[in-house]
C-alpha positions as CSV (number, residue, x, y, z in Angstrom):
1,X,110.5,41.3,8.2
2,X,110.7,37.9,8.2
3,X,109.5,37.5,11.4
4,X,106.2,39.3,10.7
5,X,105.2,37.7,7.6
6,X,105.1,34.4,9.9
7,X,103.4,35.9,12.3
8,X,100.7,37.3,9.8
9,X,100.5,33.6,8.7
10,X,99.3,31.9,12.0
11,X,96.2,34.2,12.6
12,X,95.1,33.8,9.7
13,X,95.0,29.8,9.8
14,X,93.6,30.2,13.0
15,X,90.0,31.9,11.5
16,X,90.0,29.5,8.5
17,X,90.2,26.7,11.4
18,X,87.7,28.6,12.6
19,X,85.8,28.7,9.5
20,X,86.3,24.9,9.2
21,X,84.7,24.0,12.6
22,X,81.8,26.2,12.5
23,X,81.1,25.6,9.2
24,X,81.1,22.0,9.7
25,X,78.3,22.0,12.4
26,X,75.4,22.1,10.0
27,X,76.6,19.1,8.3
28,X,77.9,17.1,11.4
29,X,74.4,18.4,13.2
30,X,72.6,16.4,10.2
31,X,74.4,13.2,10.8
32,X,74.8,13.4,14.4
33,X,71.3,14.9,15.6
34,X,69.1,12.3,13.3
35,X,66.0,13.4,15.2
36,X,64.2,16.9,15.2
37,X,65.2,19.2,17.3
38,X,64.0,22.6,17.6
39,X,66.5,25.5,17.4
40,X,66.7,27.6,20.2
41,X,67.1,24.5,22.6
42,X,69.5,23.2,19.8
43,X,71.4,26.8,20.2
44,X,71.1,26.3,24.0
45,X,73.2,23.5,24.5
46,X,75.1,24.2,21.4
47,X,76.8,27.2,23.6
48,X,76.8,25.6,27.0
49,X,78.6,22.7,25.6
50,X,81.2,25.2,25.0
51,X,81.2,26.9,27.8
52,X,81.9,23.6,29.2
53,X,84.6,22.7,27.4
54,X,86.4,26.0,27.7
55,X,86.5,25.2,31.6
56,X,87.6,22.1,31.2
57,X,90.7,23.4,28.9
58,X,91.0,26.4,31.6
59,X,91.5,23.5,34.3
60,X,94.4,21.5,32.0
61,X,96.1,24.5,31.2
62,X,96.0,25.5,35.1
63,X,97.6,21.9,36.0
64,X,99.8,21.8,33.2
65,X,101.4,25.0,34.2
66,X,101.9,24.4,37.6
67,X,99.0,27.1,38.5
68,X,100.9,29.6,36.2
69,X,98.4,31.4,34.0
70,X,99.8,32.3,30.2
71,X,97.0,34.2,29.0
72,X,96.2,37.9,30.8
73,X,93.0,37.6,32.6
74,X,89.4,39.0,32.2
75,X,89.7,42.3,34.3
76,X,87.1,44.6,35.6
77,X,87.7,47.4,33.0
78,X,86.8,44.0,30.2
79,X,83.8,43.5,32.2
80,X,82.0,46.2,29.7
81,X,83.0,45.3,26.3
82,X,81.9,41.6,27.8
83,X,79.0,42.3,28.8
84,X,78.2,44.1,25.9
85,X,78.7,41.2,23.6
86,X,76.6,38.8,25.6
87,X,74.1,41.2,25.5
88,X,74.2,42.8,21.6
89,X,75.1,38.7,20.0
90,X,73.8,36.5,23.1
91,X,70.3,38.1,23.8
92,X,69.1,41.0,21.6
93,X,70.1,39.2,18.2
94,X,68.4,36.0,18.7
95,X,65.5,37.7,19.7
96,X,65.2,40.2,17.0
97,X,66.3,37.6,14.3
98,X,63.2,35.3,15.8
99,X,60.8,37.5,15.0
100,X,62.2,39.0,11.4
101,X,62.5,34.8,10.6
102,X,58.6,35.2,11.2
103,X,58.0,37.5,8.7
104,X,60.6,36.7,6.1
105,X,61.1,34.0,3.2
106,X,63.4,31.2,3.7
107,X,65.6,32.7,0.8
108,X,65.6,36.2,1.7
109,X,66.5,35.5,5.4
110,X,69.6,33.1,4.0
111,X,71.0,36.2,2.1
112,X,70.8,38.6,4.6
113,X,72.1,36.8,7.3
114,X,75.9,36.6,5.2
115,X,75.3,40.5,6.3
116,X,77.1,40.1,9.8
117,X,80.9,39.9,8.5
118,X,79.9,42.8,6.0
119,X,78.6,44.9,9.0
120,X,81.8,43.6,11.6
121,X,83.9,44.9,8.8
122,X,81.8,48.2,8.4
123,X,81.7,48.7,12.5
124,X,85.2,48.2,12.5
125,X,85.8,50.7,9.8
126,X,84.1,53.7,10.6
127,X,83.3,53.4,14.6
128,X,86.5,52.0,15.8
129,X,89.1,53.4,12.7
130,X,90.1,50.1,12.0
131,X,93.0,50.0,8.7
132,X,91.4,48.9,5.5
133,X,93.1,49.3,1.9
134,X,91.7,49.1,-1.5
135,X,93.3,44.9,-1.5
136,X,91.4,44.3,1.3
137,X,87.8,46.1,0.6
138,X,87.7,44.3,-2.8
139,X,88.4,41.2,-0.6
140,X,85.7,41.7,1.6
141,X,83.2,42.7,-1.5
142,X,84.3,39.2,-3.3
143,X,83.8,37.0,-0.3
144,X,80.3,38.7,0.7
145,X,79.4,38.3,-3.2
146,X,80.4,34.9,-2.8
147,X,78.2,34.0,0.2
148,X,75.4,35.4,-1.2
149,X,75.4,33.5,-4.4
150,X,76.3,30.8,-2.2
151,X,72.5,31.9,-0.2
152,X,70.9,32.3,-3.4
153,X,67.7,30.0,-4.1
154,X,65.4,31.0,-7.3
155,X,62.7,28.2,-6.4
156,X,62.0,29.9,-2.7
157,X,59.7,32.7,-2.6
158,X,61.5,36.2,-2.4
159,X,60.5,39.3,-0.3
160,X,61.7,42.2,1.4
161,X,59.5,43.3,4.4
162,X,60.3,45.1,8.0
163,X,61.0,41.2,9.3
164,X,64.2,41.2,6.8
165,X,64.9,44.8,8.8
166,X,64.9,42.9,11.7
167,X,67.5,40.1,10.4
168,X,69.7,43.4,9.3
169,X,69.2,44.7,12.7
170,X,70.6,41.5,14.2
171,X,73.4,41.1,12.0
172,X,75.1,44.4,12.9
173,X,74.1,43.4,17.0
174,X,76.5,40.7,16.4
175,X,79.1,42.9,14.2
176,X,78.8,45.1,17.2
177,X,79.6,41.9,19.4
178,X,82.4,41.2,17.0
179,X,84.3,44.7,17.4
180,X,83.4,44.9,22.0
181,X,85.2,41.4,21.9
182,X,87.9,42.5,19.6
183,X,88.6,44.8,22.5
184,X,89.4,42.4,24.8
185,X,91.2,39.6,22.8
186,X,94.3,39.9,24.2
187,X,92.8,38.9,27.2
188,X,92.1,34.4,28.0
189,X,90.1,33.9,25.2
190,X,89.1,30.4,26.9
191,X,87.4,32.9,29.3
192,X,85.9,35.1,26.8
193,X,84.6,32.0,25.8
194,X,83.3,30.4,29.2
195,X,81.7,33.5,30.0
196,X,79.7,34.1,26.5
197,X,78.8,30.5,26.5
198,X,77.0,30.2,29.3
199,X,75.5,33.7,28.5
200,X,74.0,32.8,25.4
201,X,73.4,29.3,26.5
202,X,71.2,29.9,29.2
203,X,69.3,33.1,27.8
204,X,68.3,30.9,25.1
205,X,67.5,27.8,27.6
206,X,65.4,30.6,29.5
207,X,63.8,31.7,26.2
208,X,63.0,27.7,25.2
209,X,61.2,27.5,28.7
210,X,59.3,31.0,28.4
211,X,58.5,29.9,24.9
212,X,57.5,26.3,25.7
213,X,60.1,24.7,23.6
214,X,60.7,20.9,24.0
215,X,63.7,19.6,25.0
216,X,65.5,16.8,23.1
217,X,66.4,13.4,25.0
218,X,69.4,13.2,27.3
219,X,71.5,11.7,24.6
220,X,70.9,14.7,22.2
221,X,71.6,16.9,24.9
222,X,75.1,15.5,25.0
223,X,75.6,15.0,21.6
224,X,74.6,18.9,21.0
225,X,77.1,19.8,24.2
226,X,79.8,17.8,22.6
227,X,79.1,19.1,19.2
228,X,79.1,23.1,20.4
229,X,82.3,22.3,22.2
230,X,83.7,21.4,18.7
231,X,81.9,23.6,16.7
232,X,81.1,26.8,18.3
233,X,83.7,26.6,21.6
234,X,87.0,25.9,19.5
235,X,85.9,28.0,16.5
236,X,85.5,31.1,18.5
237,X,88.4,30.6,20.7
238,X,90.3,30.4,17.4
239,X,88.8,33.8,16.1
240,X,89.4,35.6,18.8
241,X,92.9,34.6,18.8
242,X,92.9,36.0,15.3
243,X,91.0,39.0,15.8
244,X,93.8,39.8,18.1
245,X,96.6,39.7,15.4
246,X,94.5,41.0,12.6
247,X,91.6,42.8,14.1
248,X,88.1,43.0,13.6
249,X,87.4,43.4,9.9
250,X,89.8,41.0,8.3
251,X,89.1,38.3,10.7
252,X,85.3,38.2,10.0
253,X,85.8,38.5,6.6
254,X,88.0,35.4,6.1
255,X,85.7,33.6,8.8
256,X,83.3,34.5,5.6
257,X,84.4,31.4,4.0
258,X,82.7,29.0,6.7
259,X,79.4,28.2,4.7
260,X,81.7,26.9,2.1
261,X,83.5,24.3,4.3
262,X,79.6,23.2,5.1
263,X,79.1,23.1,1.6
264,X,82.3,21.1,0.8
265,X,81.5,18.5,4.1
266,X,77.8,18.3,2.7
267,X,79.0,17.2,-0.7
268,X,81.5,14.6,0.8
269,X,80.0,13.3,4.2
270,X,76.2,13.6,3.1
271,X,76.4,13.0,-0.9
272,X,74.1,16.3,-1.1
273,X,74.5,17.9,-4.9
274,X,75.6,21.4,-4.6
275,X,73.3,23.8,-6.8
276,X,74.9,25.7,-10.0
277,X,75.5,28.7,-8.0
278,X,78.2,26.9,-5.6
279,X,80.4,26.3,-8.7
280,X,79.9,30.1,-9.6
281,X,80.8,31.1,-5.9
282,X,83.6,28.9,-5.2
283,X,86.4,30.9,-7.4
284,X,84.5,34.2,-6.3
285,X,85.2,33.2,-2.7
286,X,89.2,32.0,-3.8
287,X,89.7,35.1,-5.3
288,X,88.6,37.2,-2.7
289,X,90.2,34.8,0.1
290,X,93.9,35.4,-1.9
291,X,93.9,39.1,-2.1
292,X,92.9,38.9,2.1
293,X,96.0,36.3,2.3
294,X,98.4,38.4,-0.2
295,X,98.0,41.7,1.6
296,X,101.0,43.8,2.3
297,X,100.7,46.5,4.3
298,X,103.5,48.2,5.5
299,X,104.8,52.2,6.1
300,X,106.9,53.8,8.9
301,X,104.6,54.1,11.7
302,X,105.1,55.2,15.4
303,X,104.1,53.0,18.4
304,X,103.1,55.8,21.3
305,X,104.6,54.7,24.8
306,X,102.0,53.0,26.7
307,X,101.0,50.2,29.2
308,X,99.3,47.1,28.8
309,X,99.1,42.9,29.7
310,X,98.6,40.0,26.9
311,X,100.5,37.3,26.4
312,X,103.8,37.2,24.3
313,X,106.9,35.8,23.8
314,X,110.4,36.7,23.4
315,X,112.5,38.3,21.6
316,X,109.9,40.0,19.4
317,X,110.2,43.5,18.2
318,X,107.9,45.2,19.9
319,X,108.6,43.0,23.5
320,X,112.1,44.2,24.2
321,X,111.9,44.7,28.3
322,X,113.5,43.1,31.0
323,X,112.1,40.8,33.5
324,X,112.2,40.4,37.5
325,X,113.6,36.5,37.5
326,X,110.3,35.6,39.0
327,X,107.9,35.7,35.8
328,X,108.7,32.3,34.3
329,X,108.0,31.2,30.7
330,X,105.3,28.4,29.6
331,X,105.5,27.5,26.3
332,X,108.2,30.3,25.1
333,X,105.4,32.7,26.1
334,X,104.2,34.6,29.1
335,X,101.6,37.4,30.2
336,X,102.2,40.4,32.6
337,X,102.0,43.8,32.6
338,X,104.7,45.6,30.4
339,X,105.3,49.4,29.1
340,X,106.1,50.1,25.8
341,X,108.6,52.8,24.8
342,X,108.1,55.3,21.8
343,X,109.1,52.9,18.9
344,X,109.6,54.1,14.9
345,X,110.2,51.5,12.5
346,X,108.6,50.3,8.9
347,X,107.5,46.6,8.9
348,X,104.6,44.7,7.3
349,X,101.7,44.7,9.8
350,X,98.1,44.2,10.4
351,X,95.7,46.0,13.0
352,X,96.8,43.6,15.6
353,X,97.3,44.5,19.1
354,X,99.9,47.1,18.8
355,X,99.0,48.6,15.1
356,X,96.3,50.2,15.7
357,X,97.3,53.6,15.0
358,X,95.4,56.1,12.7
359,X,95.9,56.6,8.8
360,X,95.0,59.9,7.2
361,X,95.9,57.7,3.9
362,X,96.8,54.1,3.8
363,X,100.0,53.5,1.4
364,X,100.2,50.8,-0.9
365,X,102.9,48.9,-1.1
Protein backbone atom coordinates (compact mmCIF):
# COMPACT_ATOMS: atom_id res chain seq x y z
CA UNK A 1 0.00 0.00 0.00
CA UNK A 2 2.70 2.00 0.71
CA UNK A 3 4.20 1.66 -2.40
CA UNK A 4 1.18 2.93 -4.34
CA UNK A 5 0.42 5.99 -2.47
CA UNK A 6 4.09 7.12 -3.66
CA UNK A 7 3.57 6.14 -6.84
CA UNK A 8 0.19 8.11 -7.10
CA UNK A 9 2.34 11.07 -5.69
CA UNK A 10 4.90 11.42 -8.61
CA UNK A 11 2.32 11.75 -11.52
CA UNK A 12 0.71 13.97 -10.18
CA UNK A 13 3.75 16.44 -9.55
CA UNK A 14 4.54 15.69 -12.86
CA UNK A 15 1.15 17.58 -14.53
CA UNK A 16 1.38 20.45 -11.87
CA UNK A 17 5.04 20.79 -13.41
CA UNK A 18 3.36 20.71 -16.26
CA UNK A 19 0.90 23.16 -15.33
CA UNK A 20 3.79 25.35 -14.08
CA UNK A 21 5.76 25.45 -17.46
CA UNK A 22 2.84 26.01 -19.73
CA UNK A 23 1.35 28.31 -17.69
CA UNK A 24 4.37 30.34 -17.47
CA UNK A 25 4.70 30.90 -21.26
CA UNK A 26 2.28 33.78 -21.44
CA UNK A 27 4.05 35.64 -18.92
CA UNK A 28 7.75 34.70 -19.96
CA UNK A 29 6.41 35.33 -23.89
CA UNK A 30 5.66 39.05 -22.53
CA UNK A 31 9.05 39.61 -21.21
CA UNK A 32 10.95 37.72 -23.56
CA UNK A 33 9.14 38.42 -27.05
CA UNK A 34 9.01 42.51 -26.39
CA UNK A 35 8.09 42.98 -30.06
CA UNK A 36 4.74 41.87 -31.82
CA UNK A 37 4.52 38.86 -33.08
CA UNK A 38 1.64 37.38 -34.68
CA UNK A 39 0.31 34.03 -33.40
CA UNK A 40 0.28 31.39 -35.68
CA UNK A 41 3.98 31.97 -36.58
CA UNK A 42 4.47 32.51 -32.68
CA UNK A 43 2.59 28.85 -32.41
CA UNK A 44 4.87 27.69 -35.19
CA UNK A 45 8.07 27.89 -33.66
CA UNK A 46 6.57 27.59 -30.30
CA UNK A 47 6.16 23.66 -31.29
CA UNK A 48 9.16 23.20 -33.44
CA UNK A 49 11.33 24.50 -30.71
CA UNK A 50 10.09 21.52 -28.99
CA UNK A 51 10.33 19.18 -31.32
CA UNK A 52 13.80 20.20 -31.26
CA UNK A 53 14.56 19.79 -27.96
CA UNK A 54 12.88 16.51 -27.60
CA UNK A 55 15.63 15.14 -30.16
CA UNK A 56 18.14 16.61 -28.64
CA UNK A 57 17.16 14.82 -25.13
CA UNK A 58 16.40 11.50 -27.38
CA UNK A 59 20.22 11.82 -28.49
CA UNK A 60 21.60 12.31 -24.52
CA UNK A 61 19.53 9.66 -23.31
CA UNK A 62 20.83 7.37 -26.43
CA UNK A 63 24.63 8.24 -25.35
CA UNK A 64 24.07 8.08 -21.85
CA UNK A 65 22.80 4.59 -22.09
CA UNK A 66 25.23 3.14 -24.10
CA UNK A 67 22.56 2.92 -27.19
CA UNK A 68 20.11 1.17 -24.66
CA UNK A 69 16.65 2.58 -25.05
CA UNK A 70 14.53 2.82 -21.56
CA UNK A 71 11.44 3.92 -22.85
CA UNK A 72 9.27 1.34 -25.34
CA UNK A 73 9.22 2.80 -28.73
CA UNK A 74 6.56 4.36 -31.08
CA UNK A 75 5.25 1.16 -32.97
CA UNK A 76 3.32 0.82 -36.05
CA UNK A 77 -0.04 -0.16 -34.27
CA UNK A 78 0.72 3.73 -32.25
CA UNK A 79 1.05 5.16 -35.64
CA UNK A 80 -3.03 5.68 -35.46
CA UNK A 81 -3.75 7.13 -32.22
CA UNK A 82 -0.56 9.47 -33.40
CA UNK A 83 -1.67 10.48 -36.19
CA UNK A 84 -4.87 11.11 -34.87
CA UNK A 85 -3.77 13.64 -32.42
CA UNK A 86 -1.61 15.63 -34.86
CA UNK A 87 -4.46 15.72 -36.89
CA UNK A 88 -7.65 16.38 -34.31
CA UNK A 89 -5.11 19.08 -31.86
CA UNK A 90 -2.27 19.93 -34.50
CA UNK A 91 -4.44 20.85 -37.59
CA UNK A 92 -8.27 20.81 -37.35
CA UNK A 93 -8.35 22.74 -33.93
CA UNK A 94 -6.28 25.71 -34.86
CA UNK A 95 -8.13 25.95 -37.89
CA UNK A 96 -11.61 25.78 -36.52
CA UNK A 97 -10.61 27.91 -33.38
CA UNK A 98 -9.26 30.69 -36.12
CA UNK A 99 -12.24 31.20 -37.54
CA UNK A 100 -14.75 30.93 -34.31
CA UNK A 101 -11.93 33.78 -32.76
CA UNK A 102 -13.38 35.73 -35.86
CA UNK A 103 -16.71 35.74 -34.86
CA UNK A 104 -16.40 35.74 -31.12
CA UNK A 105 -15.78 38.43 -28.29
CA UNK A 106 -12.53 38.44 -26.61
CA UNK A 107 -14.31 37.41 -23.24
CA UNK A 108 -16.54 34.76 -24.53
CA UNK A 109 -13.73 33.05 -26.50
CA UNK A 110 -11.48 33.20 -23.01
CA UNK A 111 -14.31 31.15 -21.16
CA UNK A 112 -14.90 28.74 -23.55
CA UNK A 113 -11.56 27.83 -24.30
CA UNK A 114 -11.13 26.41 -20.22
CA UNK A 115 -13.68 23.87 -22.04
CA UNK A 116 -10.86 21.40 -23.34
CA UNK A 117 -9.98 19.73 -19.82
CA UNK A 118 -13.80 19.59 -19.20
CA UNK A 119 -14.37 17.84 -22.60
CA UNK A 120 -10.75 15.45 -22.07
CA UNK A 121 -12.44 14.53 -18.86
CA UNK A 122 -15.94 13.96 -20.59
CA UNK A 123 -14.22 11.89 -23.74
CA UNK A 124 -12.48 9.97 -21.27
CA UNK A 125 -15.57 9.20 -19.36
CA UNK A 126 -18.07 8.10 -21.60
CA UNK A 127 -16.03 6.99 -24.97
CA UNK A 128 -13.15 5.24 -23.43
CA UNK A 129 -14.83 4.14 -19.74
CA UNK A 130 -12.36 5.85 -17.92
CA UNK A 131 -12.92 5.52 -13.57
CA UNK A 132 -14.40 8.60 -12.17
CA UNK A 133 -15.94 8.87 -8.52
CA UNK A 134 -18.12 11.42 -6.94
CA UNK A 135 -14.35 13.02 -5.15
CA UNK A 136 -13.21 13.42 -8.38
CA UNK A 137 -16.28 14.87 -10.63
CA UNK A 138 -16.78 17.56 -7.90
CA UNK A 139 -13.00 18.14 -8.45
CA UNK A 140 -13.17 18.59 -11.93
CA UNK A 141 -16.49 20.86 -11.57
CA UNK A 142 -14.41 23.23 -8.89
CA UNK A 143 -11.35 23.57 -11.06
CA UNK A 144 -13.41 24.28 -14.34
CA UNK A 145 -15.50 26.85 -12.08
CA UNK A 146 -12.34 28.16 -11.09
CA UNK A 147 -10.92 28.85 -14.63
CA UNK A 148 -13.80 30.29 -15.71
CA UNK A 149 -14.06 32.98 -13.11
CA UNK A 150 -10.52 33.10 -13.61
CA UNK A 151 -11.70 33.99 -17.75
CA UNK A 152 -14.25 36.12 -16.60
CA UNK A 153 -14.12 39.89 -17.84
CA UNK A 154 -17.44 42.18 -17.22
CA UNK A 155 -15.83 45.28 -19.23
CA UNK A 156 -15.53 43.05 -22.68
CA UNK A 157 -18.38 42.72 -24.69
CA UNK A 158 -20.34 39.27 -24.32
CA UNK A 159 -21.88 36.99 -27.06
CA UNK A 160 -22.70 33.67 -28.01
CA UNK A 161 -22.77 33.05 -31.79
CA UNK A 162 -21.90 29.80 -34.17
CA UNK A 163 -17.98 31.25 -33.95
CA UNK A 164 -18.15 30.33 -30.06
CA UNK A 165 -19.53 26.66 -31.62
CA UNK A 166 -16.57 26.62 -33.36
CA UNK A 167 -14.17 27.29 -30.24
CA UNK A 168 -16.37 24.35 -28.51
CA UNK A 169 -15.79 22.28 -31.56
CA UNK A 170 -12.00 22.82 -31.13
CA UNK A 171 -11.85 22.24 -27.58
CA UNK A 172 -13.24 18.66 -27.66
CA UNK A 173 -10.62 18.12 -31.07
CA UNK A 174 -8.03 18.52 -28.64
CA UNK A 175 -9.88 16.48 -25.68
CA UNK A 176 -10.04 13.91 -28.43
CA UNK A 177 -6.15 14.47 -28.86
CA UNK A 178 -5.84 14.10 -25.18
CA UNK A 179 -7.55 10.53 -24.83
CA UNK A 180 -5.67 9.01 -28.77
CA UNK A 181 -2.28 10.09 -26.88
CA UNK A 182 -3.35 8.68 -23.55
CA UNK A 183 -3.28 5.55 -25.58
CA UNK A 184 0.00 5.49 -26.36
CA UNK A 185 1.73 7.02 -23.21
CA UNK A 186 3.46 4.22 -22.23
CA UNK A 187 5.25 4.51 -25.17
CA UNK A 188 8.82 7.36 -25.42
CA UNK A 189 6.97 10.22 -24.71
CA UNK A 190 10.18 12.27 -25.98
CA UNK A 191 8.87 10.75 -29.33
CA UNK A 192 5.30 11.42 -28.82
CA UNK A 193 6.66 14.64 -28.47
CA UNK A 194 9.19 14.98 -31.49
CA UNK A 195 6.63 13.70 -33.65
CA UNK A 196 3.60 16.17 -32.63
CA UNK A 197 5.93 19.02 -32.57
CA UNK A 198 7.03 19.13 -35.79
CA UNK A 199 3.37 18.24 -36.75
CA UNK A 200 1.83 21.12 -35.34
CA UNK A 201 4.82 23.19 -36.01
CA UNK A 202 5.01 23.05 -39.49
CA UNK A 203 1.13 22.89 -40.35
CA UNK A 204 0.93 26.08 -38.70
CA UNK A 205 4.36 27.40 -40.50
CA UNK A 206 2.45 26.16 -43.77
CA UNK A 207 -0.78 28.03 -42.63
CA UNK A 208 1.43 31.44 -41.74
CA UNK A 209 2.79 31.17 -45.45
CA UNK A 210 -0.77 30.38 -47.09
CA UNK A 211 -2.08 33.15 -44.93
CA UNK A 212 0.67 35.58 -45.53
CA UNK A 213 1.78 35.85 -42.02
CA UNK A 214 5.03 37.76 -41.23
CA UNK A 215 7.69 36.18 -39.75
CA UNK A 216 9.52 37.61 -36.62
CA UNK A 217 13.42 38.35 -36.82
CA UNK A 218 15.97 35.59 -36.44
CA UNK A 219 16.47 36.37 -32.88
CA UNK A 220 12.70 35.91 -32.03
CA UNK A 221 12.67 32.87 -33.89
CA UNK A 222 15.10 31.47 -31.41
CA UNK A 223 13.91 32.94 -28.50
CA UNK A 224 10.26 31.44 -29.43
CA UNK A 225 12.17 27.84 -30.22
CA UNK A 226 13.87 28.07 -26.90
CA UNK A 227 10.79 29.23 -25.18
CA UNK A 228 8.44 26.11 -26.70
CA UNK A 229 11.22 23.87 -25.71
CA UNK A 230 10.55 25.08 -22.07
CA UNK A 231 7.14 25.66 -22.22
CA UNK A 232 5.26 23.51 -24.49
CA UNK A 233 8.18 20.48 -25.05
CA UNK A 234 8.82 19.70 -21.25
CA UNK A 235 5.21 20.44 -20.14
CA UNK A 236 3.76 17.87 -22.43
CA UNK A 237 6.40 15.33 -22.01
CA UNK A 238 5.53 15.80 -18.31
CA UNK A 239 1.75 15.12 -18.96
CA UNK A 240 2.03 12.44 -20.84
CA UNK A 241 4.10 10.83 -18.34
CA UNK A 242 1.16 11.53 -16.02
CA UNK A 243 -1.53 10.60 -18.12
CA UNK A 244 0.12 7.25 -18.11
CA UNK A 245 -0.15 6.71 -14.27
CA UNK A 246 -3.42 8.53 -13.90
CA UNK A 247 -5.12 8.59 -17.23
CA UNK A 248 -6.86 10.90 -19.20
CA UNK A 249 -9.42 12.74 -17.14
CA UNK A 250 -7.54 13.43 -13.94
CA UNK A 251 -4.45 14.48 -15.68
CA UNK A 252 -6.21 17.25 -17.65
CA UNK A 253 -8.05 18.27 -14.96
CA UNK A 254 -5.14 19.05 -12.52
CA UNK A 255 -3.20 20.44 -15.75
CA UNK A 256 -6.48 22.78 -15.19
CA UNK A 257 -4.52 24.81 -12.77
CA UNK A 258 -1.98 26.16 -15.45
CA UNK A 259 -3.65 29.68 -16.07
CA UNK A 260 -3.20 30.17 -12.41
CA UNK A 261 0.60 29.75 -12.34
CA UNK A 262 0.41 32.50 -15.35
CA UNK A 263 -1.63 34.48 -13.13
CA UNK A 264 0.72 34.04 -10.03
CA UNK A 265 4.18 34.71 -12.54
CA UNK A 266 2.18 37.81 -13.99
CA UNK A 267 1.64 39.30 -10.49
CA UNK A 268 5.33 38.62 -9.51
CA UNK A 269 7.57 38.93 -12.65
CA UNK A 270 5.35 41.60 -14.48
CA UNK A 271 3.70 43.61 -11.38
CA UNK A 272 0.25 43.17 -13.32
CA UNK A 273 -2.85 43.57 -10.59
CA UNK A 274 -4.95 40.48 -10.66
CA UNK A 275 -8.81 41.46 -11.11
CA UNK A 276 -11.29 40.69 -8.00
CA UNK A 277 -12.28 37.48 -9.63
CA UNK A 278 -8.59 35.88 -9.23
CA UNK A 279 -9.01 36.21 -5.39
CA UNK A 280 -12.57 34.52 -5.73
CA UNK A 281 -10.96 31.69 -7.98
CA UNK A 282 -7.91 30.92 -6.26
CA UNK A 283 -9.53 28.87 -3.05
CA UNK A 284 -12.14 27.53 -5.80
CA UNK A 285 -9.25 26.15 -7.69
CA UNK A 286 -7.37 24.83 -4.03
CA UNK A 287 -10.34 23.20 -3.20
CA UNK A 288 -10.92 21.44 -6.16
CA UNK A 289 -7.01 20.67 -6.67
CA UNK A 290 -7.23 18.81 -2.85
CA UNK A 291 -10.11 16.56 -3.39
CA UNK A 292 -8.05 15.51 -6.95
CA UNK A 293 -4.84 15.01 -4.59
CA UNK A 294 -6.85 13.33 -1.53
CA UNK A 295 -8.55 10.67 -3.72
CA UNK A 296 -8.64 7.11 -2.63
CA UNK A 297 -9.70 4.72 -4.64
CA UNK A 298 -9.36 1.35 -3.98
CA UNK A 299 -11.53 -2.22 -4.19
CA UNK A 300 -10.43 -5.90 -5.12
CA UNK A 301 -10.07 -5.81 -8.69
CA UNK A 302 -8.74 -8.48 -11.30
CA UNK A 303 -5.85 -7.80 -13.72
CA UNK A 304 -6.83 -10.14 -16.96
CA UNK A 305 -3.54 -11.97 -18.32
CA UNK A 306 -2.15 -10.08 -21.12
CA UNK A 307 0.86 -8.72 -23.10
CA UNK A 308 2.34 -5.52 -23.44
CA UNK A 309 5.92 -3.16 -23.47
CA UNK A 310 6.41 0.17 -21.27
CA UNK A 311 8.98 0.85 -19.15
CA UNK A 312 9.13 -0.27 -15.42
CA UNK A 313 11.13 -1.07 -12.74
CA UNK A 314 11.52 -3.74 -10.24
CA UNK A 315 10.19 -5.25 -7.83
CA UNK A 316 6.73 -3.79 -8.30
CA UNK A 317 3.55 -5.56 -7.79
CA UNK A 318 2.31 -5.87 -10.91
CA UNK A 319 6.13 -6.62 -12.64
CA UNK A 320 6.93 -9.90 -10.98
CA UNK A 321 8.65 -11.92 -14.22
CA UNK A 322 11.89 -13.13 -14.74
CA UNK A 323 14.48 -11.84 -17.10
CA UNK A 324 16.90 -13.46 -19.90
CA UNK A 325 20.42 -11.88 -18.25
CA UNK A 326 20.66 -9.86 -21.45
CA UNK A 327 17.97 -6.97 -20.71
CA UNK A 328 20.03 -4.67 -18.47
CA UNK A 329 18.65 -1.98 -16.16
CA UNK A 330 19.21 2.00 -16.70
CA UNK A 331 18.23 3.92 -13.98
CA UNK A 332 16.49 0.98 -11.89
CA UNK A 333 14.09 0.81 -14.89
CA UNK A 334 13.83 -0.93 -18.15
CA UNK A 335 11.31 -1.58 -21.21
CA UNK A 336 10.53 -4.91 -23.00
CA UNK A 337 7.90 -6.89 -23.82
CA UNK A 338 6.41 -8.79 -20.67
CA UNK A 339 3.01 -10.99 -19.96
CA UNK A 340 1.07 -10.44 -17.24
CA UNK A 341 -0.57 -13.34 -15.23
CA UNK A 342 -4.23 -13.24 -13.91
CA UNK A 343 -3.61 -11.12 -10.66
CA UNK A 344 -6.49 -10.41 -7.68
CA UNK A 345 -5.54 -8.11 -5.15
CA UNK A 346 -7.21 -4.75 -3.35
CA UNK A 347 -4.83 -1.68 -3.48
CA UNK A 348 -5.28 2.02 -3.96
CA UNK A 349 -5.02 2.80 -7.67
CA UNK A 350 -5.67 5.20 -10.46
CA UNK A 351 -6.58 4.46 -14.21
CA UNK A 352 -2.93 4.08 -14.89
CA UNK A 353 -1.63 1.62 -17.35
CA UNK A 354 -2.74 -1.53 -15.82
CA UNK A 355 -6.17 -0.30 -13.97
CA UNK A 356 -8.16 0.21 -16.49
CA UNK A 357 -10.67 -2.22 -15.90
CA UNK A 358 -14.55 -1.63 -15.93
CA UNK A 359 -16.77 -0.57 -12.87
CA UNK A 360 -20.45 -1.33 -12.95
CA UNK A 361 -20.20 0.94 -9.51
CA UNK A 362 -17.22 2.73 -8.23
CA UNK A 363 -16.84 2.10 -4.28
CA UNK A 364 -15.97 4.66 -1.99
CA UNK A 365 -13.58 4.29 0.29
Amino acid sequence: MEYMNQKQLYPILQVLLAAALFGAATPLSKIILLSEVDPIPLAAFLYLGSGFGALIFMGTQYIRHDGQSVEAQVTATDVPWLLGGIIAGGVAAPIILLIGLEQTPASTASLLLNFEGVSTALIAVFFFKEAVDKSIGWAIGLITLASFLLSWNGNNEWGFSLGAFGIIAACLLWGLDNNFTRHISAKDPLMIVAVKGFGAGLFSLLLSFILKKPLPSLNIILWSMLLGFISYGLSIQLFILSMRDLGAARTSVLFGTAPFVGMLLSIVLLREIPQVLFWVAFPVMVAGTWLMLTENHAHPHTHEPGKHVHRHAHPEGHHEHAHPDNIPLANGSHSHWHSHEVIQHLHTHMPDIHHRHGHEKIPEV
